[in-house]
C-alpha positions in Angstrom: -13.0 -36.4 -26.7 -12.9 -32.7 -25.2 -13.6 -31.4 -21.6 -15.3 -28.5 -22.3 -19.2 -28.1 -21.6 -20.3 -29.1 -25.0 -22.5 -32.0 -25.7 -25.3 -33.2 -27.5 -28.4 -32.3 -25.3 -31.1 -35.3 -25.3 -33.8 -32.6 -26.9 -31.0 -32.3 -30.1 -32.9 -33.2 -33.1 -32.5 -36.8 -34.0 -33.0 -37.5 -37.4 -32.9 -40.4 -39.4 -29.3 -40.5 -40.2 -28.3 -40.3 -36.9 -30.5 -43.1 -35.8 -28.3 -44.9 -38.7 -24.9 -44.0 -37.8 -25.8 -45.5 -33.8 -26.7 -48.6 -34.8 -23.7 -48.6 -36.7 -21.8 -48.1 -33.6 -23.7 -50.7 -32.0 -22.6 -53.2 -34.4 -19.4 -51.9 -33.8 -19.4 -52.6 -30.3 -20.9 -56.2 -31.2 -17.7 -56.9 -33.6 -15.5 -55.6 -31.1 -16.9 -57.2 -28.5 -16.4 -61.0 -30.8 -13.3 -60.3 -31.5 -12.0 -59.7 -27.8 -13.4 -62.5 -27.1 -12.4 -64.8 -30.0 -8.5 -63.4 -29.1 -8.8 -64.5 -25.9 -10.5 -67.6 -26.5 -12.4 -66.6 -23.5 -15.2 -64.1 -22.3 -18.9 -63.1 -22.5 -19.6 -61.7 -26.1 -23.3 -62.5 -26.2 -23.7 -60.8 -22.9 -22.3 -57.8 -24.2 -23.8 -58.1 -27.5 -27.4 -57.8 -26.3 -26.4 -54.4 -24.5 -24.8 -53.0 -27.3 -27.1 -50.4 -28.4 -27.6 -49.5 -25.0 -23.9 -48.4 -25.1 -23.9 -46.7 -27.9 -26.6 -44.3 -27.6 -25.3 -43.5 -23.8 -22.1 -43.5 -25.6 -22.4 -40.9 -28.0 -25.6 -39.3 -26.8 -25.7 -39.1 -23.0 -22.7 -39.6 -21.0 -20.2 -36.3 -20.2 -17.0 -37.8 -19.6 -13.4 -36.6 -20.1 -11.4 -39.8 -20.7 -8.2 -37.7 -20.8 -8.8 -36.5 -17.5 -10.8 -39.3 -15.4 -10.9 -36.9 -12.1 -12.4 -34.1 -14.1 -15.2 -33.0 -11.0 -18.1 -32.6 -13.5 -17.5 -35.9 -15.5 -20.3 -38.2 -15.5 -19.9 -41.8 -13.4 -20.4 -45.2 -15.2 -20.9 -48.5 -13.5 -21.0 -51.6 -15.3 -22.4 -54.1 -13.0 -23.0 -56.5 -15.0 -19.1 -56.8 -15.1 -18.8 -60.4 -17.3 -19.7 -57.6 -20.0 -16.3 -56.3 -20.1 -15.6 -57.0 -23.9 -18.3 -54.3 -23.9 -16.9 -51.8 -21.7 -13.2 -52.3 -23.9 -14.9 -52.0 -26.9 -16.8 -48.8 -25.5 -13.3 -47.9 -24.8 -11.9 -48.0 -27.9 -14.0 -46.5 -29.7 -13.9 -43.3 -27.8 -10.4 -43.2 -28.2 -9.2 -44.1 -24.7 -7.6 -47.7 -26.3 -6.1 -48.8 -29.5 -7.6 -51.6 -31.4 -4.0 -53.4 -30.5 -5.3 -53.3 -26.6 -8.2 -54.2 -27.1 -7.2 -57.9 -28.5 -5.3 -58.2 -25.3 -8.5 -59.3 -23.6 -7.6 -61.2 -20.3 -4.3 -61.6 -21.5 -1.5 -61.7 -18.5 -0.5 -58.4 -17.7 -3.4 -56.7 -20.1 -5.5 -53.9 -18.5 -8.3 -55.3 -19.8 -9.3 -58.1 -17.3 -12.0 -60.2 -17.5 -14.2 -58.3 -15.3 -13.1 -54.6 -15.1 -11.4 -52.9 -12.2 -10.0 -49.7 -10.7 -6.5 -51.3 -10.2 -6.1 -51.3 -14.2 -8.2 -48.8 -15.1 -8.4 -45.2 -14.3 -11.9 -45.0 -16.2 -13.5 -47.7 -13.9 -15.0 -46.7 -10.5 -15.5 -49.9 -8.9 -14.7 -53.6 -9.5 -17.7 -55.7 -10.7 -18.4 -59.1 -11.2 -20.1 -60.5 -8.1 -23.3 -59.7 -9.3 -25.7 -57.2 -7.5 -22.8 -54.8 -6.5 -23.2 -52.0 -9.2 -26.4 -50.7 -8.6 -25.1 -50.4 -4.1 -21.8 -48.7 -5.3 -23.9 -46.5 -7.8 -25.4 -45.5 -5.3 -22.6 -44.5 -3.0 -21.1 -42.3 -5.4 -24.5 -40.5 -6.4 -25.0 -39.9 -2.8 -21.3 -38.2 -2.5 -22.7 -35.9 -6.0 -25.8 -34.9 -4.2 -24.9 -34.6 -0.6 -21.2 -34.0 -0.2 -19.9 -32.7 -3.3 -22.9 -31.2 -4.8 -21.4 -31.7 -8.3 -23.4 -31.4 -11.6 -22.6 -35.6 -13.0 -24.9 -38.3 -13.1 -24.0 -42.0 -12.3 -25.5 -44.3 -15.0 -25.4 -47.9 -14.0 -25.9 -50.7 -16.3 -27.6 -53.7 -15.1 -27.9 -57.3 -16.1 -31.2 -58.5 -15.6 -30.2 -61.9 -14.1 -28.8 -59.9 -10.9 -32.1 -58.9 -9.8 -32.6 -61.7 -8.3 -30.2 -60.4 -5.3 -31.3 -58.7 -2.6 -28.4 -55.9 -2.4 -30.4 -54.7 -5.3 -33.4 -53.6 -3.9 -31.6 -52.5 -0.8 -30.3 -49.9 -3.0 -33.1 -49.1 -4.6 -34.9 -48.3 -1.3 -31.9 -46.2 -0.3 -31.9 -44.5 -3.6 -35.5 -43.2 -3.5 -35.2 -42.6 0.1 -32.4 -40.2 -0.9 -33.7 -38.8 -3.7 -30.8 -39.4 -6.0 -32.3 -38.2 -8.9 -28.5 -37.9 -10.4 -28.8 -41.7 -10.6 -30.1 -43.7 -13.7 -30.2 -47.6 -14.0 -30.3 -49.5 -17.6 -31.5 -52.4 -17.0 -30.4 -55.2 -19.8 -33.3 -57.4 -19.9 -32.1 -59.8 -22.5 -34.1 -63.0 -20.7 -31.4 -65.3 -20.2 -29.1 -66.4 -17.7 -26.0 -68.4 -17.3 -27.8 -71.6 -17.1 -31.2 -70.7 -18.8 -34.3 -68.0 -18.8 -34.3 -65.7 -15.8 -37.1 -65.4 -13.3 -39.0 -63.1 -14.9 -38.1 -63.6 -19.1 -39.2 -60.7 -20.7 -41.7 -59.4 -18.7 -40.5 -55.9 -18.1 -43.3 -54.8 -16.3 -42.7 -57.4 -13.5 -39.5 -55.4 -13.3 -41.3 -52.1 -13.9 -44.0 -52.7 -10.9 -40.7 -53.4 -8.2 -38.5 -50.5 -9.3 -42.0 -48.1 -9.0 -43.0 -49.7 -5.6 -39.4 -48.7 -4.5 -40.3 -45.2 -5.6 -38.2 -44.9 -8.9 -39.3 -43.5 -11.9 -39.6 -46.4 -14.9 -39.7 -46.2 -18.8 -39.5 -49.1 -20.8 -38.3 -49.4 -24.0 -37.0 -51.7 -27.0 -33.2 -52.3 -26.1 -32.4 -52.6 -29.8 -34.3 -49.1 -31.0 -31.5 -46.4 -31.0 -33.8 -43.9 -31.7 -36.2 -45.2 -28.5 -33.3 -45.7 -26.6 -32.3 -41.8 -26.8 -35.7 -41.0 -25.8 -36.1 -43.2 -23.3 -32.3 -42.2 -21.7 -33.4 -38.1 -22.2 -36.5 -39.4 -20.2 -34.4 -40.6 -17.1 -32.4 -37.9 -17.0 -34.6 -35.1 -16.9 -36.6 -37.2 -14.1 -36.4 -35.1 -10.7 -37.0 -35.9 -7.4 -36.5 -39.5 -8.2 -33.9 -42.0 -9.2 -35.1 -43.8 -12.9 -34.7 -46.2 -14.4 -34.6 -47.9 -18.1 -35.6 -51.4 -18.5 -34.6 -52.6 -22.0 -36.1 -55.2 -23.7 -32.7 -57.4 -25.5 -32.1 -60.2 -27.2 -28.7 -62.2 -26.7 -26.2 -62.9 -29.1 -28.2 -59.6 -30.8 -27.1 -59.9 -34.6 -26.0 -63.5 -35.5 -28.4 -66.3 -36.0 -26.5 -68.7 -34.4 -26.3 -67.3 -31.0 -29.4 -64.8 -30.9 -31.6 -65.4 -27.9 -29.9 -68.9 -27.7 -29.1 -70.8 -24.5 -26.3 -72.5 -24.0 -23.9 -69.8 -24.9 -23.0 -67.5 -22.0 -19.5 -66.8 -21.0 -18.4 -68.9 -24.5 -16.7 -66.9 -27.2 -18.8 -67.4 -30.7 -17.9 -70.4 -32.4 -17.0 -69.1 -36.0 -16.3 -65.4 -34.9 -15.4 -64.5 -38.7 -18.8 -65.9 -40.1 -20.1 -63.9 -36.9 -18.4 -60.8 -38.0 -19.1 -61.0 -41.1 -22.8 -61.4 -40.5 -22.8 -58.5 -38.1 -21.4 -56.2 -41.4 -17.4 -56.9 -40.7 -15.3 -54.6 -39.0 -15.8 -50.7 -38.4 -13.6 -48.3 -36.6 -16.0 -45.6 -36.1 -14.6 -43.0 -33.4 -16.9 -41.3 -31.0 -16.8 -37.5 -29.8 -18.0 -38.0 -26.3 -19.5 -35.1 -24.6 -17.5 -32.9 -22.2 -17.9 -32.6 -18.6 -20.6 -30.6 -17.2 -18.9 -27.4 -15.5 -17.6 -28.5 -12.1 -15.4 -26.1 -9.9 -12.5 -28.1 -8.4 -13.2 -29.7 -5.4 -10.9 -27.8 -2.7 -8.3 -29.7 -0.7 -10.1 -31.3 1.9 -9.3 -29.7 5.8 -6.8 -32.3 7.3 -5.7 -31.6 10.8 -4.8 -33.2 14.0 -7.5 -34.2 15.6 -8.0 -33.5 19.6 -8.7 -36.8 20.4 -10.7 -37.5 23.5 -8.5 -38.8 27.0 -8.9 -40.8 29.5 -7.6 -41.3 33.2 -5.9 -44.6 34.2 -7.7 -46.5 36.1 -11.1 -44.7 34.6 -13.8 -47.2 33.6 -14.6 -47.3 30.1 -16.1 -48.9 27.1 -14.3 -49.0 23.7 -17.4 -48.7 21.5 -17.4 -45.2 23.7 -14.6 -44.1 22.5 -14.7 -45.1 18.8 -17.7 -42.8 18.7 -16.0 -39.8 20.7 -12.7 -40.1 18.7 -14.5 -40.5 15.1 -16.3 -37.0 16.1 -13.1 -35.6 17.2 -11.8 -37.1 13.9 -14.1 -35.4 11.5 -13.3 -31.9 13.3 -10.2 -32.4 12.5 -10.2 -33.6 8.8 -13.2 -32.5 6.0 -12.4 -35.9 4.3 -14.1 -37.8 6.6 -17.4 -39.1 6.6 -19.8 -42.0 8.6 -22.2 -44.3 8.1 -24.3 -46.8 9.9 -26.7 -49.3 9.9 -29.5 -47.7 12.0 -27.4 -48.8 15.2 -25.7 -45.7 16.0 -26.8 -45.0 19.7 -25.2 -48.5 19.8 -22.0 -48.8 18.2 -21.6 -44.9 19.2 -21.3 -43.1 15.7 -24.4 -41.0 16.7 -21.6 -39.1 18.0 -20.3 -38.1 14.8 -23.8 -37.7 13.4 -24.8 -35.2 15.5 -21.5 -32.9 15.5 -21.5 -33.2 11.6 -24.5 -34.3 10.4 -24.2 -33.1 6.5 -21.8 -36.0 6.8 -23.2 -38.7 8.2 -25.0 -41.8 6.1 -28.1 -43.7 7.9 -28.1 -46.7 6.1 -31.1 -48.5 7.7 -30.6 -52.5 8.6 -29.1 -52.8 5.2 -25.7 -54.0 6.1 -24.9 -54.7 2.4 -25.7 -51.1 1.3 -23.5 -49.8 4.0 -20.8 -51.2 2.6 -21.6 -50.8 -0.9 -22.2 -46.8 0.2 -18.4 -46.5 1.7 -17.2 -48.0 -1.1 -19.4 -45.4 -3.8 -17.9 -43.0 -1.2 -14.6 -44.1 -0.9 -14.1 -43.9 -5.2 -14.9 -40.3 -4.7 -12.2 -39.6 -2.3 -13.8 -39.9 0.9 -12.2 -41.4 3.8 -15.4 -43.3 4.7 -15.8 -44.8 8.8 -18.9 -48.0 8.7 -20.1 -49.1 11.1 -22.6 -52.0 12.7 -22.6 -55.1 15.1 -19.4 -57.0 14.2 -22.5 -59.9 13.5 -24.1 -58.5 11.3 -21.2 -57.4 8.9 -21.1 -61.4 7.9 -24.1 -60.0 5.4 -21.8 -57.6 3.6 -18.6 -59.7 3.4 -19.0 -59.9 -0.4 -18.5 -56.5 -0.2 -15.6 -56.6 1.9 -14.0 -58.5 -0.5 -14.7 -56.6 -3.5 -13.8 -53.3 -2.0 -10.5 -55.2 -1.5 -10.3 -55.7 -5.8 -10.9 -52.6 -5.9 -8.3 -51.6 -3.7 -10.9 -49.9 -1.8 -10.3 -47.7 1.2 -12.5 -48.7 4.1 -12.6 -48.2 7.7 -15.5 -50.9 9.1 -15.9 -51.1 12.9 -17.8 -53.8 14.5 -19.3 -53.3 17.6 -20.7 -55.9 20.5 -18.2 -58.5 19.5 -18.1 -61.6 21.8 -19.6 -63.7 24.3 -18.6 -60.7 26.9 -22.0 -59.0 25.5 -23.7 -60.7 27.8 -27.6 -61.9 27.9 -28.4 -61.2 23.9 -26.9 -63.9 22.7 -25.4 -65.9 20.2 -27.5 -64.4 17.3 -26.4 -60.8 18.1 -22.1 -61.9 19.0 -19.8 -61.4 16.3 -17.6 -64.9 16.8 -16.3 -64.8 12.9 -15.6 -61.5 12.4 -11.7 -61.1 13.1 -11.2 -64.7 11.0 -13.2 -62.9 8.0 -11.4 -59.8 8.2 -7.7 -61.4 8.3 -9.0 -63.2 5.5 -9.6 -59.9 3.5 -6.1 -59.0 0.9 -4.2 -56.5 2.1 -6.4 -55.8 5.3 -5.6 -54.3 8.5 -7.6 -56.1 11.9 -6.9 -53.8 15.3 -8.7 -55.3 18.1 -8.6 -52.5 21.1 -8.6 -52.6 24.6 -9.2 -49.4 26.7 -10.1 -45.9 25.5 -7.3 -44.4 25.1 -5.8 -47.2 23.0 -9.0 -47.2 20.0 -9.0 -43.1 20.3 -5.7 -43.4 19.0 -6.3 -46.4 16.5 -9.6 -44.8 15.3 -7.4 -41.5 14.8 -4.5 -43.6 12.7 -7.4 -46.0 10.8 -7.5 -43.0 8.2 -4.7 -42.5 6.9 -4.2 -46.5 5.8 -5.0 -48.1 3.1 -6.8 -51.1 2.1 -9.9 -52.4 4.2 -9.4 -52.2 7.8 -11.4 -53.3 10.8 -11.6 -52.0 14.3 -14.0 -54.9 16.7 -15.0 -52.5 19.5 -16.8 -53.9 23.1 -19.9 -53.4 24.6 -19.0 -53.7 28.1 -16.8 -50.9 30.2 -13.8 -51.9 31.1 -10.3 -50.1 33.1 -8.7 -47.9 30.9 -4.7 -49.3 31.0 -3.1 -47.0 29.1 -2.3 -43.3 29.1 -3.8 -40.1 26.6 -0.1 -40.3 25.4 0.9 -43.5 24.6 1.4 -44.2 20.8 -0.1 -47.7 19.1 1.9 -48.2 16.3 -0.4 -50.5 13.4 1.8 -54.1 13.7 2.8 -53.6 17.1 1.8 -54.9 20.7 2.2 -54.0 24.3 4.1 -55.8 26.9 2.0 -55.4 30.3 3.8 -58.1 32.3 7.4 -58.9 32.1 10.4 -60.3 33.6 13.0 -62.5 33.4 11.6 -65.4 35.2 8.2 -65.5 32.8 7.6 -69.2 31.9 4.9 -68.5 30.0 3.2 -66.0 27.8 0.1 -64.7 27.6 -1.2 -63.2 24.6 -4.8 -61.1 24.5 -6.7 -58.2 22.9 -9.9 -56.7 24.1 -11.5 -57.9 26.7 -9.5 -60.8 27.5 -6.3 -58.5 28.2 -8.1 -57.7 30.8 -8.7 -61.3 32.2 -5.3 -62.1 31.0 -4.0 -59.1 33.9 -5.9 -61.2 36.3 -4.3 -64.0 36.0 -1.1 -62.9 35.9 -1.6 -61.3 39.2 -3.1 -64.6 40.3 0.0 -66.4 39.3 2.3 -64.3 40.7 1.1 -64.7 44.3 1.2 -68.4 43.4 5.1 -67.9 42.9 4.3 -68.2 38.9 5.8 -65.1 36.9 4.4 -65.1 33.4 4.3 -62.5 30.5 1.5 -60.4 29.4 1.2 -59.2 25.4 -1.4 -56.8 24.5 -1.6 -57.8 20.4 -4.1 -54.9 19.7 -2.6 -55.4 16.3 -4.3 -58.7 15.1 -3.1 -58.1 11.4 -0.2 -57.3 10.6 0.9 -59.2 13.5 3.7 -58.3 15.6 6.3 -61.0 14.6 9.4 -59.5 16.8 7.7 -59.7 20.0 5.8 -63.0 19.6 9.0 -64.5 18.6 11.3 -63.0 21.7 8.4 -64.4 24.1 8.5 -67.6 22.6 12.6 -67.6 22.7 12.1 -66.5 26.3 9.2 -68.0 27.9 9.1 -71.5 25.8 5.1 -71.6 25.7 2.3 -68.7 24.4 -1.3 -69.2 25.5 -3.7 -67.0 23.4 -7.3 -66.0 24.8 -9.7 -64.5 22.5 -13.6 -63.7 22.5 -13.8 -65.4 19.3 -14.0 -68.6 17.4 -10.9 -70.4 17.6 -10.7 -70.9 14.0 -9.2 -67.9 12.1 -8.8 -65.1 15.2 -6.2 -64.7 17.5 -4.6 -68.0 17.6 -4.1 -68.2 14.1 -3.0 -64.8 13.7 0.1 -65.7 16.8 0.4 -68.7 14.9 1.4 -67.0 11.4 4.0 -65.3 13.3 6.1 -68.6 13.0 4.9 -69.8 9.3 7.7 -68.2 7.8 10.3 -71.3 8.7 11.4 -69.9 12.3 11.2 -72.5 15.3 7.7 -72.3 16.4 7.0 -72.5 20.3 4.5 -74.5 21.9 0.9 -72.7 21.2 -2.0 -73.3 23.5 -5.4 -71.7 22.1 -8.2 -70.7 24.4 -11.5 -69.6 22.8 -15.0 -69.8 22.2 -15.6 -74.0 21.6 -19.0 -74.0 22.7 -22.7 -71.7 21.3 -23.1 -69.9 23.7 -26.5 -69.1 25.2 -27.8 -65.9 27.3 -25.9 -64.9 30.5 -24.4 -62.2 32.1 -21.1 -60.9 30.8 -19.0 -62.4 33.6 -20.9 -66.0 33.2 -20.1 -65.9 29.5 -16.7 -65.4 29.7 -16.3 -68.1 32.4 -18.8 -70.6 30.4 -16.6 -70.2 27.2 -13.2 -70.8 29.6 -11.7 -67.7 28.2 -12.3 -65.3 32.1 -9.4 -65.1 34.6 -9.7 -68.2 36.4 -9.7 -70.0 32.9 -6.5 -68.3 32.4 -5.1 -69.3 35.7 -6.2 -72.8 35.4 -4.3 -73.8 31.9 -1.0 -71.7 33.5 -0.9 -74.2 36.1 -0.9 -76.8 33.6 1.0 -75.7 31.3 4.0 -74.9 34.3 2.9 -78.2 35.9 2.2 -76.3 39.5 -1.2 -77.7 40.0 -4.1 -76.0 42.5 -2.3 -74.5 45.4 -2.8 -76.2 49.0 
C-alpha cells in the first residue's frame, strides 16, 4: 500500500507470469472467502467465488486506493453492490493489508467489523451500505457525479454488480442518469454468473441481452470471460480509457468457480460449502499473497467548504404564505451561505420550489428526472462525499425511494428529503398525487428527524437548522398559502413545540402541525366565544417529539385531540401517543385524520370531507367537554 501516484497503468506489459500470479490471487480470494464463511457457519462463498477474478485483477491492476488513508481526495471509489459478497470484499481486504487473517475469521461474528453485508458504520473503506439489491449502481452514481461535477477530482467509482439485480428498476434509472451525465469516471462489472438465489436468472448467460440494454442506455459495453485474468485486464483498461461515456464490463462466471461440488450448482447460495477443507484443498489450500495496491491519483485537498450564516428570507405576521415557498427561498439563501450544500429534484422544482436554489447556484443543483429512487440514491453518493445534500419531490412520490430511505439510515447517511403537496389540503388533484403515508414512513426511519412546518418563517428556520443534523430527516412542506403566525425572529428548536393558546381554564388540548394549526386557531377562537377555553400546541417537531409539553397539557387539560392531514396510522397521533409509552400516566387521546380516500375538491372541501377543518375541530371539543351545539 502507498499513496503516492504510482501504479501499474492498464497498457503495462502483461506477461505470462503475471497472468499466473492473479489467478493465484483469485484463488486466494476463493480460500478466503470459504473460510469466512465456514467460520461463521454462515454467508455467501459461492457468490463471491464466481467474482473472484474480477477482484483480483481490479485489485492489483486497476484500482488507486490508499487504505491507510480512506479520505485521501484522489483515491479511487469502490461499491460492492452485490453486498451478500462480503466474504469477498474481507478477503479483498486482507490481502491488501487493511485486515489480518485473525479478522477476517470473525465474519458476522458479534461485535466483528466484518458484517454480513458491508457498511460504513464498520468500515472506513466502505462508501455505502449494500445489500438490498439494485442500490450500488444509484449510489455509484452519486458519488461519480460529486467527482465530475462538484469536486472535479481525478478517481473513478468502480461498481461491482450481481447479475441477479438487474432485474430492478433503480438500475436502469441509473444507468439513464449516468449516460445522461456523462460520468465517464464510472465503470460497472457486472458478475454474470447465471444463477440466483432460487435458480437461473432471467437472462442465464446471455451477456449480450445485457450488452444491448446497457448500450441502448448509452454506456459503452465489453464483454469478456469473468475467469480470464489476462482478458479481464484488458477488458477493465478498455472501460477506463472510455470517454464521454459510462462503461461497463459484463463478465461471463461460473458459481462456486473452482470446486466441483458447488461449480455452477443451484441450490447453494447464501450456504457455506459443505466440506470447506476438501474445498480448500481443491482450490490449491491456503495462500497469503499480499497485494501492493496502487496509489491515489494526485488530488489537491479539497478546501474547507464556506459555512456561514445564512440570511434567511422573513416574513410579516399576518402575511399570506405557502411553506413550499419558503423551503425554496431559504435553501437558496442556505447555499449562499454554506459551499457544502447542494440540491436535487425530481424534475418538480417549479413545484416543490427548489428551482430557487437551481437558479442562484446552478453548478450545484441535481435534476434527477421522475426517478425518485435515483434521487435518493444521488444524495446519498453525495452525502459519502461530504456534501450536505437537500432532495426533494411530492411527499407521494417518495414512497418509491423508501428503500433508500432506509438504507441511507444503515449507512448512517446524512439526508435532508422534503416532501412537498402533502395532504388532502392540495385540493382537486387527488388522492394519487397526496402524500397520506409519508410522516408514518419517515418516523419509521432509525435515527430520523420528521419537522412538519407551518408558516414561513417557521420552515425558513427549520430548513436553515436541517443541515447541520444528522441522520435522515424530513421536512413535509404545503401547497396552499397560508397566515404566516410567527415572527423572522423566533427560534424552533428540533424536539420542541409552540403553545399558541393557553390559560389556566383550558379543558382540552389541541395538538396540530401544518395546515391543521391553522384550523386548530379556528376553533379555539370558536370555542372561546362559546365560553370553552382550550389549549393550542403547534408540534412542528413530529420526531423527536416534545415529551415535556405534551405531558404538562395532559396534566393540565386532562384530554389532547390531535388533527393531522395524514393517515391516522403512524403520523401525528402516534407520534403524541409515544410521548406517554415510556410508563407515565397517559391522558385521554382523541385522533382526528384522514379515515376516508379522498377524491377531487377544493382545498377547503377536503379538509371538511376528511373532518380534520375548523368546524371538525369545534365539533369533537364540544364533545369531548360535553357542551353540545350552542342555542
Amino acid at each position: 500500500m502507498h499513496s503516492d501516484d504510482r501504479a501499474p497503468a492498464p497498457t503495462d506489459a502483461f506477461d505470462p507470469a503475471e497472468a499466473a500470479h492473479l489467478a493465484e490471487l483469485g484463488q486466494q480470494l476463493r480460500v478466503d472467502s470459504v473460510r469466512a464463511a465456514a467460520a461463521a457457519g454462515s454467508g455467501h462463498p459461492t457468490s463471491s467465488m464466481s467474482a473472484a477474478d474480477l477482484m483480483a485483477v481490479l485489485l492489483a491492476r486497476h484500482l488507486r486506493y490508499d487504505f491507510a488513508n480512506p479520505g485521501h481526495p484522489g483515491n479511487d471509489r469502490f461499491v460492492l453492490s452485490k453486498g451478500h459478497a462480503s466474504p469477498l470484499l474481507y478477503a479483498a481486504y486482507k490481502a491488501a493489508g487493511a485486515i489480518d487473517d485473525q479478522e477476517l475469521l470473525t465474519f458476522r461474528e458479534h461485535g466483528s467489523r466484518l458484517e454480513g453485508h458491508p457498511t460504513p458504520r464498520r468500515l472506513p473503506w466502505v462508501e455505502t451500505a449494500t445489500g438490498s439489491l439494485g442500490q450500488g449502481l444509484p449510489v455509484g452514481v452519486g458519488i461519480a457525479l460529486s467527482g465530475k461535477r462538484l469536486e472535479k477530482a481525478p478517481y473513478r467509482v468502480w461498481v461491482l454488480c450481481g447479475d441477479s439485480e438487474l432485474a430492478e428498476g433503480s438500475v436502469w434509472e441509473a444507468a439513464e442518469q449516468a449516460s445522461f451525465e456523462h460520468l465517464d469516471n464510472l465503470t460497472a462489472i457486472v458478475d454474470v454468473n447465471r444463477l440466483g438465489q432460487r435458480g437461473e436468472t432471467r437472462h442465464g448467460h446471455d451477456l449480450d441481452a445485457y450488452a444491448r440494454r446497457f448500450k441502448a442506455f448509452g454506456w459503452h459495453t465489453v464483454e469478456v470471460d469473468g475467469h480470464d485474468t489476462e482478458a479481464i485486464e484488458r477488458a477493465l483498461g478498455e472501460a477506463s480509457s472510455t470517454v464521454g461515456q459510462p462503461a461497463v464490463v459484463l463478465a461471463r462466471t461460473l458459481k462456486g468457480r473452482g470446486v466441483a461440488a458447488a461449480e455452477d450448482k443451484e441450490g447453494l447460495h447464501g450456504k457455506p460449502l459443505k466440506d470447506a477443507e476438501e474445498a480448500i484443498a481443491e482450490l490449491g489450500g491456503e495462500r497469503d499473497l499480499r497485494v501492493e495496491v496502487g496509489g491515489p491519483r494526485e488530488a489537491p485537498e479539497r478546501p474547507a467548504p464556506r459555512i456561514g450564516e445564512p440570511e434567511l428570507p422573513r416574513w410579516d405576521k399576518g402575511e399570506e404564505a405557502a411553506t413550499r415557498d419558503a423551503y425554496g427561498a431559504a435553501l437558496a439563501a442556505l447555499g449562499t451561505a454554506r459551499g457544502d450544500v447542494v440540491a436535487l429534484d425530481g424534475e418538480v422544482s417549479d413545484s416543490t420550489r427548489a428551482e430557487a436554489f437551481a437558479k442562484e447556484h446552478p453548478e450545484r443543483f441535481f435534476e434527477c428526472y421522475i426517478a425518485e429512487q435515483q434521487l435518493i440514491a444521488s444524495a446519498v453518493g453525495l452525502a459519502a462525499r461530504g456534501w450536505v445534500p437537500y432532495a426533494s419531490t411530492f411527499a407521494a412520490f417518495l414512497s418509491r425511494a423508501y428503500d433508500f430511505v432506509r438504507m441511507a439510515a444503515v449507512s448512517d447517511s446524512g439526508l435532508n428529503v422534503v416532501g412537498s403537496h402533502a395532504g388532502v389540503s392540495i385540493g382537486q388533484d387527488g388522492p394519487s398525487q397526496m402524500g397520506l403515508e409519508d410522516l408514518a414512513m419517515f418516523r419509521a426511519v432509525h435515527g430520523s428527524t420528521v419537522l412538519y412546518p407551518c408558516d414561513a418563517n417557521q420552515t425558513a428556520k427549520l430548513v436553515a437548522g436541517m443541515a447541520d443534523l444528522t441522520g435522515i430527516r424530513y421536512l413535509r412542506t404545503s401547497r396552499g398559502k397560508g397566515p404566516v403566525l410567527y415572527g423572522p425572529d423566533e427560534e424552533f428548536p428540533v424536539g420542541g413545540s409552540k403553545v399558541l393558546r393557553s390559560s389556566d381554564e383550558d379543558r382540552l388540548t389541541l395538538v396540530a402541525a401544518g395546515v391543521t394549526v391553522h384550523e386548530a386557531l379556528k376553533a379555539a377562537d370558536e370555542l372561546a366565544r362559546e365560553g370553552v377555553a382550550v389549549r393550542v400546541v403547534d408540534l412542528y417537531s413530529v420526531k423527536p417529539v416534545d415529551r415535556e409539553t405534551l405531558r404538562r397539557a395532559a396534566s393540565e387539560t386532562g384530554c389532547l385531540l390531535t388533527v393531522e392531514d395524514h393517515h391516522e396510522e403512524g403520523g401525528l397521533g402516534d407520534a403524541v401517543a409515544s410521548a406517554f409509552d415510556d410508563g407515565a400516566p397517559s391522558p385521554r387521546l382523541v385522533r382526528l385524520g384522514v379515515r376516508s380516500m379522498p377524491g377531487s375538491a377544493s382545498p377547503e372541501e377536503q379538509l371538511r370531507e376528511a373532518g380534520i377543518d375548523a368546524a371538525s375541530i369545534v365539533a369533537s371539543a364540544r364533545l369531548l367537554t360535553e357542551q353540545g351545539v350552542p342555542g
